[in-house]
Structure formats: C-alpha cells, structure tokens
Chimera marker file (.cmm) of the C-alpha trace (Angstrom):
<marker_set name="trace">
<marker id="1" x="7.331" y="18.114" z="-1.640" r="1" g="1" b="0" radius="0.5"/>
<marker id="2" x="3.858" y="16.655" z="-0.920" r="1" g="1" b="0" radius="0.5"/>
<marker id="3" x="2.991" y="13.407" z="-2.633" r="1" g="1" b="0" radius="0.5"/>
<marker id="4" x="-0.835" y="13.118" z="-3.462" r="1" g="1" b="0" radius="0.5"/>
<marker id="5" x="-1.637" y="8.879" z="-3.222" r="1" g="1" b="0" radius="0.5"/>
<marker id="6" x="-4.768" y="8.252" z="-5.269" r="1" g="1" b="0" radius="0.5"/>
<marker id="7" x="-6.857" y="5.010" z="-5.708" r="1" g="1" b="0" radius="0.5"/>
<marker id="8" x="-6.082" y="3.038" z="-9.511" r="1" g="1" b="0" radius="0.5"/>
<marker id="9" x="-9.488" y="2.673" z="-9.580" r="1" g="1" b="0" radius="0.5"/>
<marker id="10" x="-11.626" y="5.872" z="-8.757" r="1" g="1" b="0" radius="0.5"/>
<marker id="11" x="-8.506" y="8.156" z="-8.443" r="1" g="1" b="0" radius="0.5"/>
<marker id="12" x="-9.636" y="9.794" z="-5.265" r="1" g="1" b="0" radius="0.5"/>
<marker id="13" x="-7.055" y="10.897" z="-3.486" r="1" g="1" b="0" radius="0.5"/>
<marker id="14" x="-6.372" y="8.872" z="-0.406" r="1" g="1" b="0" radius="0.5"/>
<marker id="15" x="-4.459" y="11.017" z="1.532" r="1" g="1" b="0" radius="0.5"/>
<marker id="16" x="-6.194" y="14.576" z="1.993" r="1" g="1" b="0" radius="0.5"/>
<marker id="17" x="-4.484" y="15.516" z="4.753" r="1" g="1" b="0" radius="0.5"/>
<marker id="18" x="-1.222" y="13.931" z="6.635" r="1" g="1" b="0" radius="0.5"/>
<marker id="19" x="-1.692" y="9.900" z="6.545" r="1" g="1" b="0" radius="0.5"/>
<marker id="20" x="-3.095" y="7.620" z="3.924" r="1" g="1" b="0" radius="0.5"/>
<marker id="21" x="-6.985" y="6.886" z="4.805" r="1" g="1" b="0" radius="0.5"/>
<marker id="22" x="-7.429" y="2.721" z="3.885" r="1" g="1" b="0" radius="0.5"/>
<marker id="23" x="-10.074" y="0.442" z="4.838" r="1" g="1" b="0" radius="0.5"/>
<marker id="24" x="-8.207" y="-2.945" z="6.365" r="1" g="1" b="0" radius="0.5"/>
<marker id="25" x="-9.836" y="-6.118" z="5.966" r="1" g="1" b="0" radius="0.5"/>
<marker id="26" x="-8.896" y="-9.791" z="7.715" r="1" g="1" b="0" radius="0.5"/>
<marker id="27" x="-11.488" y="-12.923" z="7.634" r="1" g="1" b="0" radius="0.5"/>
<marker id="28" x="-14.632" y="-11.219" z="8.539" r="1" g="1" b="0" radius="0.5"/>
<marker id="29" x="-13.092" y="-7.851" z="10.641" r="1" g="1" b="0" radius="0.5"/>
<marker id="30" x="-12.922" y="-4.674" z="8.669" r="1" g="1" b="0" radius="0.5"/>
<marker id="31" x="-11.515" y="-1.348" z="9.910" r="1" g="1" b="0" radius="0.5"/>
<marker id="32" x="-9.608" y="1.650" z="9.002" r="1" g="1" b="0" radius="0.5"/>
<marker id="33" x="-5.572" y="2.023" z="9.061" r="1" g="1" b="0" radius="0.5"/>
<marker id="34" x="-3.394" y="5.398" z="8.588" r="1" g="1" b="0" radius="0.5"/>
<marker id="35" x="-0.177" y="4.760" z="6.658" r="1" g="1" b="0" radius="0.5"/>
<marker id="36" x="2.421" y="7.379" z="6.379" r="1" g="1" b="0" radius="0.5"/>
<marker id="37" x="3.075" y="8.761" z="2.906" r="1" g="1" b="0" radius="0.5"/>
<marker id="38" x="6.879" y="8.092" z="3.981" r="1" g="1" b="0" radius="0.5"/>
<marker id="39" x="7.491" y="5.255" z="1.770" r="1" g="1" b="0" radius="0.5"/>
<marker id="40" x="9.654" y="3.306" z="3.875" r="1" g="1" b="0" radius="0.5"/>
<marker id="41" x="8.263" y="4.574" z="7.119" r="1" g="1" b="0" radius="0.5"/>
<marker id="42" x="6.154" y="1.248" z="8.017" r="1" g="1" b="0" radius="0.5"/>
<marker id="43" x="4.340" y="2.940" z="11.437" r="1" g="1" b="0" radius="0.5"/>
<marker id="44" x="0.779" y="3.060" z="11.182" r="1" g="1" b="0" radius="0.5"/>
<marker id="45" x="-2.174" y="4.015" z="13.285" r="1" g="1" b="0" radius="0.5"/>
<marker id="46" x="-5.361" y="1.491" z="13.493" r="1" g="1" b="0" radius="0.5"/>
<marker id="47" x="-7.756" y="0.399" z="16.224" r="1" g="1" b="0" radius="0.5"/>
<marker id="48" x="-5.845" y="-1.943" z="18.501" r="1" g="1" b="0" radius="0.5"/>
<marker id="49" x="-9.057" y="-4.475" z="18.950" r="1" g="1" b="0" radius="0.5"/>
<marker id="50" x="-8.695" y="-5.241" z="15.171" r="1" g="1" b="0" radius="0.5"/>
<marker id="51" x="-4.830" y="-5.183" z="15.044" r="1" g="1" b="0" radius="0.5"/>
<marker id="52" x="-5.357" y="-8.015" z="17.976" r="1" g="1" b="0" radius="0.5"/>
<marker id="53" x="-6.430" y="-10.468" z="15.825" r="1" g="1" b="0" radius="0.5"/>
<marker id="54" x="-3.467" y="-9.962" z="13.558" r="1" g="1" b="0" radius="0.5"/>
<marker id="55" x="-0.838" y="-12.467" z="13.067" r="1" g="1" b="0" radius="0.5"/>
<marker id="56" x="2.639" y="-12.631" z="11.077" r="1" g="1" b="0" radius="0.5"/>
<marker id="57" x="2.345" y="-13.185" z="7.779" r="1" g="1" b="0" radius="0.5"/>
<marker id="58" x="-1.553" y="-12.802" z="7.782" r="1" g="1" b="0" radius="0.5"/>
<marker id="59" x="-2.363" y="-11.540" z="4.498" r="1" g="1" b="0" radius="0.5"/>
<marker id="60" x="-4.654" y="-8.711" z="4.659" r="1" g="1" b="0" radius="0.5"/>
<marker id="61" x="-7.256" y="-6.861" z="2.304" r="1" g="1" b="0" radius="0.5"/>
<marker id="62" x="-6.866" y="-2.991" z="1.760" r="1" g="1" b="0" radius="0.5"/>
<marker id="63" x="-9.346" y="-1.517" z="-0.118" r="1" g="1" b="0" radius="0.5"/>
<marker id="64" x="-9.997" y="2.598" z="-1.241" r="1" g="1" b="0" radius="0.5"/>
<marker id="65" x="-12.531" y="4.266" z="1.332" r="1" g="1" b="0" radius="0.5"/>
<marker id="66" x="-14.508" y="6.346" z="-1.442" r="1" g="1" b="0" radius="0.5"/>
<marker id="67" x="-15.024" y="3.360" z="-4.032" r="1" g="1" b="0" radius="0.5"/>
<marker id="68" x="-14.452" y="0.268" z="-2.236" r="1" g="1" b="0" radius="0.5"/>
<marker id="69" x="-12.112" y="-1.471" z="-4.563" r="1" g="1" b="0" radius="0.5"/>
<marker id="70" x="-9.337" y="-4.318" z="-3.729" r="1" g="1" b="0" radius="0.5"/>
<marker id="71" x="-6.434" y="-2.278" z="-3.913" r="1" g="1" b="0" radius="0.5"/>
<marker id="72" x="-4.658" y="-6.051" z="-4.542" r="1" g="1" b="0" radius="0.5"/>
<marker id="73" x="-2.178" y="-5.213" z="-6.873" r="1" g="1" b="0" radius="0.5"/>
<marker id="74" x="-2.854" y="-7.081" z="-10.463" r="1" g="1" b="0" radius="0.5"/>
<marker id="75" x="0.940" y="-7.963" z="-10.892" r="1" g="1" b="0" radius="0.5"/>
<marker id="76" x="1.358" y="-9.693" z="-7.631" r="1" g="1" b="0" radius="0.5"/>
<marker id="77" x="-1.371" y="-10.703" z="-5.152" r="1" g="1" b="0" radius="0.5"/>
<marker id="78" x="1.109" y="-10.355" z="-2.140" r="1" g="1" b="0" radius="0.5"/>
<marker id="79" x="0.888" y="-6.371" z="-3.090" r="1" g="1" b="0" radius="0.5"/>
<marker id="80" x="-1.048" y="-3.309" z="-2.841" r="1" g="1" b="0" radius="0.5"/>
<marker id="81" x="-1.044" y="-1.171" z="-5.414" r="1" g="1" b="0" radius="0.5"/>
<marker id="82" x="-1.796" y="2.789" z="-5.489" r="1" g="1" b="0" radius="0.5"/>
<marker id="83" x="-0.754" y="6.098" z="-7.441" r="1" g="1" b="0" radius="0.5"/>
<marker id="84" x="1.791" y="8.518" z="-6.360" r="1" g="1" b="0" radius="0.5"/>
<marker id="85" x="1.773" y="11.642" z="-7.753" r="1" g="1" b="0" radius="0.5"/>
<marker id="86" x="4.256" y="14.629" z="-6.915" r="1" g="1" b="0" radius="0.5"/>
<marker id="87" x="4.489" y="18.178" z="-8.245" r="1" g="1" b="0" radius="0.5"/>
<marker id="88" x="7.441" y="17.278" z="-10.931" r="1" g="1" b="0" radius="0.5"/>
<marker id="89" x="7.144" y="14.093" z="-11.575" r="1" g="1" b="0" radius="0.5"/>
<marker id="90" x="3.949" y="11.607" z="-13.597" r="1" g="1" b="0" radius="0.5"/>
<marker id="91" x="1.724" y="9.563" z="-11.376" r="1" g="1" b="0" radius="0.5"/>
<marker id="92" x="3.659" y="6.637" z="-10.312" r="1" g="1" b="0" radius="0.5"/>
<marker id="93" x="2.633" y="3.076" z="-9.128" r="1" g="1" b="0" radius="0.5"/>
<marker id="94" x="3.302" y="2.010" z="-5.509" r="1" g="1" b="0" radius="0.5"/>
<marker id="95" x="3.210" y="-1.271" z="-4.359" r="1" g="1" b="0" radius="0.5"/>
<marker id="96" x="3.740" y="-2.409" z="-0.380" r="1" g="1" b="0" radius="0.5"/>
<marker id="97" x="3.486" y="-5.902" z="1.058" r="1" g="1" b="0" radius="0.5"/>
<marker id="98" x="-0.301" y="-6.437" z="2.509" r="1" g="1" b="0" radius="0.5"/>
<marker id="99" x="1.538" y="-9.457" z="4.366" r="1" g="1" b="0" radius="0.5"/>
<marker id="100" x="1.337" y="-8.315" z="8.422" r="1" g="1" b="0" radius="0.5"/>
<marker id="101" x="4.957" y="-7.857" z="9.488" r="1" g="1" b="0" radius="0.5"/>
<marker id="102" x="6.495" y="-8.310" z="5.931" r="1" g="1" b="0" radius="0.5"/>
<marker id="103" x="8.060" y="-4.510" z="5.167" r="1" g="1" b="0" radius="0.5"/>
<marker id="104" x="8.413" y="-4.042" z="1.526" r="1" g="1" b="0" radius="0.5"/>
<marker id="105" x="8.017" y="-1.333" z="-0.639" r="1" g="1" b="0" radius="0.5"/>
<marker id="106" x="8.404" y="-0.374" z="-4.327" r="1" g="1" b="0" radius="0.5"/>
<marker id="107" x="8.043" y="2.776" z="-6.294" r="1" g="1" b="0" radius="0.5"/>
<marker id="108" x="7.845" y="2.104" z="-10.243" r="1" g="1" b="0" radius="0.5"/>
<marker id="109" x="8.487" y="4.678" z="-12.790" r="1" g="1" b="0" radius="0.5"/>
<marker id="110" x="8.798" y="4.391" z="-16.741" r="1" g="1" b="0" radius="0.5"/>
<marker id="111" x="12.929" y="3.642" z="-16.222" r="1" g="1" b="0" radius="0.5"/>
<marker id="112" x="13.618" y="2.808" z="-12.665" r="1" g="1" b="0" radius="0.5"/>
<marker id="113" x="12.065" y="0.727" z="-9.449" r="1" g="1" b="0" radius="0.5"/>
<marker id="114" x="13.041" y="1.972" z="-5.813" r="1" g="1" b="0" radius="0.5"/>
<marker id="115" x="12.675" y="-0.734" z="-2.861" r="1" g="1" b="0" radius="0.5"/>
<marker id="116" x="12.066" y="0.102" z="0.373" r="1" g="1" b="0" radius="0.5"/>
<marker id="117" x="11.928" y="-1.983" z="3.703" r="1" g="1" b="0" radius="0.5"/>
<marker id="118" x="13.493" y="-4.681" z="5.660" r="1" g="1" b="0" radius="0.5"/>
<marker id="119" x="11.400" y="-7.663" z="3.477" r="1" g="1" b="0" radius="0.5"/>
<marker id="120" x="12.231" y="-5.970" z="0.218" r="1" g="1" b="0" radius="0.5"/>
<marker id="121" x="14.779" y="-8.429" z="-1.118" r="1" g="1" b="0" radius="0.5"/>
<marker id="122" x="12.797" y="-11.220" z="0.625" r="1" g="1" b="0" radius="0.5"/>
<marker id="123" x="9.363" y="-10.437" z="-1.779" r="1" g="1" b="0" radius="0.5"/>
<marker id="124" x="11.657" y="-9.915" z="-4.680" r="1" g="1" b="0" radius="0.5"/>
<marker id="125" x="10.992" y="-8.226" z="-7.928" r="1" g="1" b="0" radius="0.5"/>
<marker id="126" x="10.514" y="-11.697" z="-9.768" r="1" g="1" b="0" radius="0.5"/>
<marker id="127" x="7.183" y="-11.450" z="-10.270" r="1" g="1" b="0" radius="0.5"/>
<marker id="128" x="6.778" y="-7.459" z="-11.445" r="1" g="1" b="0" radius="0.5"/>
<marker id="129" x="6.076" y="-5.927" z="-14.259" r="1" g="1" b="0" radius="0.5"/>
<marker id="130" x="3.313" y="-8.253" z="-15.460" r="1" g="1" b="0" radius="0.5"/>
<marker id="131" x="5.677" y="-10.759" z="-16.398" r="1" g="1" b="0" radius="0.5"/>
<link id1="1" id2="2" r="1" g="1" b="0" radius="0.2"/>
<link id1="2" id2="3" r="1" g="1" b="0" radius="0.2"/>
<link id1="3" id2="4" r="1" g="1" b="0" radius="0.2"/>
<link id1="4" id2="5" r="1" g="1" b="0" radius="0.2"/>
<link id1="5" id2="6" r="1" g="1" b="0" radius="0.2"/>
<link id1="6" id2="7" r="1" g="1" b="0" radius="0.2"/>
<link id1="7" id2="8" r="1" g="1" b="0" radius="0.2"/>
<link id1="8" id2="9" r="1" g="1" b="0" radius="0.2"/>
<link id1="9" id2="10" r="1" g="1" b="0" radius="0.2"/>
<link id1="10" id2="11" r="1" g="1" b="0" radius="0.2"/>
<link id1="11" id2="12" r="1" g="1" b="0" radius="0.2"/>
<link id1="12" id2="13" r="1" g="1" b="0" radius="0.2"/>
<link id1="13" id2="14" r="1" g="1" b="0" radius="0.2"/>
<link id1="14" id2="15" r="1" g="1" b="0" radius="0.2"/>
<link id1="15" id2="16" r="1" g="1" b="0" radius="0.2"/>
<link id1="16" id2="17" r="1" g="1" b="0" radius="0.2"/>
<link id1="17" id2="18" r="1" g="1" b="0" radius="0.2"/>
<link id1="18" id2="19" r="1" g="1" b="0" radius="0.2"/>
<link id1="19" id2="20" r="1" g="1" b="0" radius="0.2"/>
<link id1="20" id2="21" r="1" g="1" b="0" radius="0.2"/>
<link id1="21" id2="22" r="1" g="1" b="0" radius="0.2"/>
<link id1="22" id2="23" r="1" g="1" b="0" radius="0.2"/>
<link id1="23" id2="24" r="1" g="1" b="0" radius="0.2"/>
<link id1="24" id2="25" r="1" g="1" b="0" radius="0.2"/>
<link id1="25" id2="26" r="1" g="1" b="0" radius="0.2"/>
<link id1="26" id2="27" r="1" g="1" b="0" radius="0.2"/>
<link id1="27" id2="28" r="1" g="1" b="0" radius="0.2"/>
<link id1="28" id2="29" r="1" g="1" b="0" radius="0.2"/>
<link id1="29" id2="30" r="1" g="1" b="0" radius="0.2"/>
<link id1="30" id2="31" r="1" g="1" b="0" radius="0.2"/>
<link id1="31" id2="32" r="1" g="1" b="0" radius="0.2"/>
<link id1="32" id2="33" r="1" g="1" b="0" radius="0.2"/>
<link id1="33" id2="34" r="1" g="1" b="0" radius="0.2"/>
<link id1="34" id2="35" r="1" g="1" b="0" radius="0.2"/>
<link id1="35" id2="36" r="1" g="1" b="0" radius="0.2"/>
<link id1="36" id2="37" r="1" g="1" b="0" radius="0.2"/>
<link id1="37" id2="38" r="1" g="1" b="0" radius="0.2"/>
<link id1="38" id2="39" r="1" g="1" b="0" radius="0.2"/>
<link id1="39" id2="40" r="1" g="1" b="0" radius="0.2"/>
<link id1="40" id2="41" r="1" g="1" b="0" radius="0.2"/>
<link id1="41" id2="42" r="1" g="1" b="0" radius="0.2"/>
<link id1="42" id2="43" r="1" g="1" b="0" radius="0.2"/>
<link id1="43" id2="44" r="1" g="1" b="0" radius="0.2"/>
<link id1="44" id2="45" r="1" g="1" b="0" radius="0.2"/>
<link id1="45" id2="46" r="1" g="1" b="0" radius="0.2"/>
<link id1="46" id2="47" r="1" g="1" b="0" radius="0.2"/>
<link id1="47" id2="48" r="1" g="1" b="0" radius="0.2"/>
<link id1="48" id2="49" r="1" g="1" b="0" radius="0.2"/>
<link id1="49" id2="50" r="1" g="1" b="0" radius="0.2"/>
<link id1="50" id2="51" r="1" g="1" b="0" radius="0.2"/>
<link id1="51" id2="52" r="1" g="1" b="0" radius="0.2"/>
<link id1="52" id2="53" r="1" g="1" b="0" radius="0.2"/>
<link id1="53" id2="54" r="1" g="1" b="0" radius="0.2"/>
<link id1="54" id2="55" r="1" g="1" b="0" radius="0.2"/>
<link id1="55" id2="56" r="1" g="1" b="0" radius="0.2"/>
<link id1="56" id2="57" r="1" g="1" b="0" radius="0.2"/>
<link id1="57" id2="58" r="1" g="1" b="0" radius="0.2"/>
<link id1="58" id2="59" r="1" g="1" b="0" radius="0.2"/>
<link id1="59" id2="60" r="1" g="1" b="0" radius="0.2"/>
<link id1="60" id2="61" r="1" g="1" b="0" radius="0.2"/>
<link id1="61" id2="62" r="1" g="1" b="0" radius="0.2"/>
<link id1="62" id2="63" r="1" g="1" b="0" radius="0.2"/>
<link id1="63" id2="64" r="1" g="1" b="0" radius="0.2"/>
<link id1="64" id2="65" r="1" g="1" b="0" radius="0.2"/>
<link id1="65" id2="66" r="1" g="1" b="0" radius="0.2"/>
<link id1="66" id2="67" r="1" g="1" b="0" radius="0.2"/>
<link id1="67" id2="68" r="1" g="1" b="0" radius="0.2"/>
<link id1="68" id2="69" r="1" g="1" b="0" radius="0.2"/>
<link id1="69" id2="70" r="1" g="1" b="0" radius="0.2"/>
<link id1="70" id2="71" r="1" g="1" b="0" radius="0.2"/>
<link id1="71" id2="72" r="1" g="1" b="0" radius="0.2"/>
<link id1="72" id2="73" r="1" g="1" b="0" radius="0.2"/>
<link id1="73" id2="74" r="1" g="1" b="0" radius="0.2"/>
<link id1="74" id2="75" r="1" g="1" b="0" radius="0.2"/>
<link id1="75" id2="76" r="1" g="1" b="0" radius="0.2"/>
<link id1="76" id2="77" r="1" g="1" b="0" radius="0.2"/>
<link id1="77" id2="78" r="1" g="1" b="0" radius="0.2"/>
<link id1="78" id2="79" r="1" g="1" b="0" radius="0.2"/>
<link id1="79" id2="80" r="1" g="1" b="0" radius="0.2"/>
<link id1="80" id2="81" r="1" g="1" b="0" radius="0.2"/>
<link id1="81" id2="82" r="1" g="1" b="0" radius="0.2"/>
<link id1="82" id2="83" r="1" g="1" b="0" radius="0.2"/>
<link id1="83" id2="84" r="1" g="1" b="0" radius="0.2"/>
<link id1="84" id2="85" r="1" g="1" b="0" radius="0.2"/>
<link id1="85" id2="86" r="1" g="1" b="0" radius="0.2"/>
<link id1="86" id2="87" r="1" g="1" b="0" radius="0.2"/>
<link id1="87" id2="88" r="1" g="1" b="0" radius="0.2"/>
<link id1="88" id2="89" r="1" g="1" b="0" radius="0.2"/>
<link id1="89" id2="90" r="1" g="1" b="0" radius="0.2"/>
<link id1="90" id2="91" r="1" g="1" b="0" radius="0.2"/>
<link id1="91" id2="92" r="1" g="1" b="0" radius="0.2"/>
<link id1="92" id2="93" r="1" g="1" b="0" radius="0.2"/>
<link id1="93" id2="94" r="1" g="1" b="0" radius="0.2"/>
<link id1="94" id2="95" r="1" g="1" b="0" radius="0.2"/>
<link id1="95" id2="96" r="1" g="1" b="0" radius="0.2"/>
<link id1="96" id2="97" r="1" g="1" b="0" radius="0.2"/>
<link id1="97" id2="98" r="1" g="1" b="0" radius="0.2"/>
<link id1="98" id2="99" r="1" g="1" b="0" radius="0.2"/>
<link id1="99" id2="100" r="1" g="1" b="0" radius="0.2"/>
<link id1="100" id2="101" r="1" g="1" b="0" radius="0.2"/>
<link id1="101" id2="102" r="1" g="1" b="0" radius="0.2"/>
<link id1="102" id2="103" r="1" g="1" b="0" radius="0.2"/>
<link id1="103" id2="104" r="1" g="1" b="0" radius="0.2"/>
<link id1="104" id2="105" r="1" g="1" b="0" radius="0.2"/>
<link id1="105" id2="106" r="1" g="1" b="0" radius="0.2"/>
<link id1="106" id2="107" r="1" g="1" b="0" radius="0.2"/>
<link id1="107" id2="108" r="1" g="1" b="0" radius="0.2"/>
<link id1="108" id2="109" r="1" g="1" b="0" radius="0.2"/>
<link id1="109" id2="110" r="1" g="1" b="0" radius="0.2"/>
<link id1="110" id2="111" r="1" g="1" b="0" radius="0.2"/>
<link id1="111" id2="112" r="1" g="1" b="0" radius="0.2"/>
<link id1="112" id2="113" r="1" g="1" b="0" radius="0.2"/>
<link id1="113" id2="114" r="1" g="1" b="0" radius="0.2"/>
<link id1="114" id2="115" r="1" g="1" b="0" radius="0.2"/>
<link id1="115" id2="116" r="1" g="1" b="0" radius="0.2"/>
<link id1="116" id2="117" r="1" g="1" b="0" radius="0.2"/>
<link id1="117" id2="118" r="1" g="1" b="0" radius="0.2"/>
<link id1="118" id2="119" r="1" g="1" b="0" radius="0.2"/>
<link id1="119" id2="120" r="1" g="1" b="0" radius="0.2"/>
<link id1="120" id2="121" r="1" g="1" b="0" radius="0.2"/>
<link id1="121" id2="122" r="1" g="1" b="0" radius="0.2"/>
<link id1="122" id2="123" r="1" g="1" b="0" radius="0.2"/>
<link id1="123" id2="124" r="1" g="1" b="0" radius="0.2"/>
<link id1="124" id2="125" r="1" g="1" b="0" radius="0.2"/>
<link id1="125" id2="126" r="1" g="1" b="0" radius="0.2"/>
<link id1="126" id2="127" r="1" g="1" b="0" radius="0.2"/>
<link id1="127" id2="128" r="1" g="1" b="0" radius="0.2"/>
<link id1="128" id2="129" r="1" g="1" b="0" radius="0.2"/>
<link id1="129" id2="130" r="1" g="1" b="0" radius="0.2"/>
<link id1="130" id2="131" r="1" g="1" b="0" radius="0.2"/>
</marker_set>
C-alpha cells in the first residue's frame, strides 16, 4: 500500500514518485535529500559534498521543496513533522529526528503512536502531544 507524505503547510505531496523530495539545510549549505517512505528505513540519498560537512548530532533544517516551509515540528524542535496518508487510513502526522545520526521515528494517529529507530527511546515521547 503506497503512502502519499504531504507538506503540513502547502499539502503538496512530497513524494511523487519512490523517495521523499526535501530540501536539507546546515549553517549556510542547502541541498536536497531522498528519504525512503519506509518509516524506519533511515538510508537516504544526498550530495556527498554537503553530507561532508555533517557532524553527529548536528541539527539540521528540512524544509518542503514546493513552499519552502520549516518542516520543524511545532511540538518538539528536535523533530520534523509531515503527513502520511494511506488508502484506508486519515492523514497521519510523522515526526523523525532532524538530529544527524539520531534514528527516531514516530507515527501518530487519533489512539496510538508507533516508534521507529535505534534513538527512539533515547528522544522519548516526553515532550509530544503539545504538552
């Protein structure tokens, strides 16, 4: 089952064809990254002479490529939020860690939050929910 990842913002759809289409952002470099749509499946595809200048635990910027929006997510600024939709299910917020090397992802619905990743139960859920 295909899931369709749009932008909060502008709601384009981020993913048109395989990977998720992001522009990447760290002190004054920008460039594009492809994420799978494999949440939990942290391999990605981005020129190597901007992923050179990345460090553990740098915290990078992801914004949408149609509207240029931070994609920070509002609940917690170590997150990225965007929509997940699927053909039986209501849009759904994702969240992943926008901390380089850090491995966490979480799926919210109205009843339930799936974690993905290695760093997972090192971000926590502490902070979620708006709380």
């Amino acid at each position: 089952m295909k899931k369709i990842f749009t932008c909060p913002h502008c709601k384009a759809v981020l993913n048109p064809s395989v990977k998720i289409l992001l522009v990447l952002g760290y002190r004054k470099k920008k460039g594009m990254i492809l994420l799978s749509p494999q949440p939990g499946n942290y391999k990605y595809i981005c020129d190597p002479s901007f992923e050179k200048h990345l460090t553990p635990g740098a915290k990078l910027k992801f914004s949408c490529p149609v509207c240029t929006e931070d994609l920070t997510s509002p609940t917690n600024s170590q997150f990225v939020e965007l929509r997940m939709t699927t053909a039986d299910r209501e849009p759904r917020r994702v969240e992943f860690s926008r901390i380089y090397g850090k491995n966490a992802t979480f799926i919210y619905d109205e009843e339930d939050v799936v974690s993905f990743g290695d760093g997972a139960d090192d971000l926590g859920l502490g902070n979620f929910f708006g709380a």
